[in-house]
N, C-alpha and C positions, 0 to 999 in steps of 0.2 A: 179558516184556520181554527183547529179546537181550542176551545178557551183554557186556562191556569188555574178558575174557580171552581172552588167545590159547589155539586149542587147535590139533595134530599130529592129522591125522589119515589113515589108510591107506587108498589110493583108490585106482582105477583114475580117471583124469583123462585128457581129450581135449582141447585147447586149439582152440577157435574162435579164426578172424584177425579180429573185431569183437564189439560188443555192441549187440544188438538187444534189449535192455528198456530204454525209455523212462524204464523209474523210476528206474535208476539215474543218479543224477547224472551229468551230464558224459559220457556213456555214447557220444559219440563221440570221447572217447579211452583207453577201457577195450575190452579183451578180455576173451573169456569161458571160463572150463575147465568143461566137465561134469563133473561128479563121479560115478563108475559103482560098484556094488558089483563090478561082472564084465563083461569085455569081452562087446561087441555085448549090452548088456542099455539099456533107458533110465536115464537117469540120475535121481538121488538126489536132484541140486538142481543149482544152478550156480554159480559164485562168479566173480567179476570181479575184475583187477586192470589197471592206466593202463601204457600200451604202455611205458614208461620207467622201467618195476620190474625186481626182480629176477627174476623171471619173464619178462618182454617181454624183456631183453635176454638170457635163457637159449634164447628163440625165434629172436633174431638172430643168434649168435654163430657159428652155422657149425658148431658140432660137432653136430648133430643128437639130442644127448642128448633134447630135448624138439624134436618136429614139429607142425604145424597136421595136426589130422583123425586122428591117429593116437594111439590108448591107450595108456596106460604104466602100471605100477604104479609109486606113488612114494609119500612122506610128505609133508603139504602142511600148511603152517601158516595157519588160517583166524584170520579175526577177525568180525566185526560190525561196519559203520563206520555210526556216529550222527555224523562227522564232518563230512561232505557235508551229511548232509538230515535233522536228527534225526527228520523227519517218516516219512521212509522211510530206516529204515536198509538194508542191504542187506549180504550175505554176502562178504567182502574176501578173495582169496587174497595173503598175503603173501609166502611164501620156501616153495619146496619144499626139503624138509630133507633127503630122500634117493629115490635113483631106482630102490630099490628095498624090498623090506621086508624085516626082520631078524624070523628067525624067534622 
């Protein structure tokens, strides 16, 4: 069963501009980040968050820190949301915590 804890984790992340799994709830108004171990490699899994997070609005804000289609190494704080659908939880990106990693 997925865990209730948030955890940090260091990723290479690509932000998609929609979400296309069905199972996530509400999923036409969630974006999607791939999560990479290494650029141009596939990804790990994917984690979603709703366009009016802190994430979607680090997408919006013009500084280009984070782009659609484009890899970054960052630190990313995921969760498991049994909130939505406890049927189908699904993997939540919350707050990216740092846009780069400390050695």
């Amino acid at each position: 069963m997925p865990s209730d804890k948030l955890k940090a984790f260091q990723v290479i992340l690509s932000p998609l501009a929609s979400c296309n799994n069905e199972l996530v709830p509400n999923s036409e108004n969630k974006l999607t980040l791939k999560l990479l171990a290494r650029d141009n490699t596939k990804e790990i899994t994917q984690a979603y968050f709703t366009k009016d997070s802190s994430i979607g609005k680090l997408l919006d804000d013009g500084s280009y820190r984070l782009s659609y289609g484009k890899a970054k190494p960052c630190v990313v704080t995921l969760k498991w949301n049994h909130e939505e659908n406890p049927e189908m939880p699904f993997l939540e990106a919350l707050e990216i915590v740092s846009f780069r990693w400390n050695p």
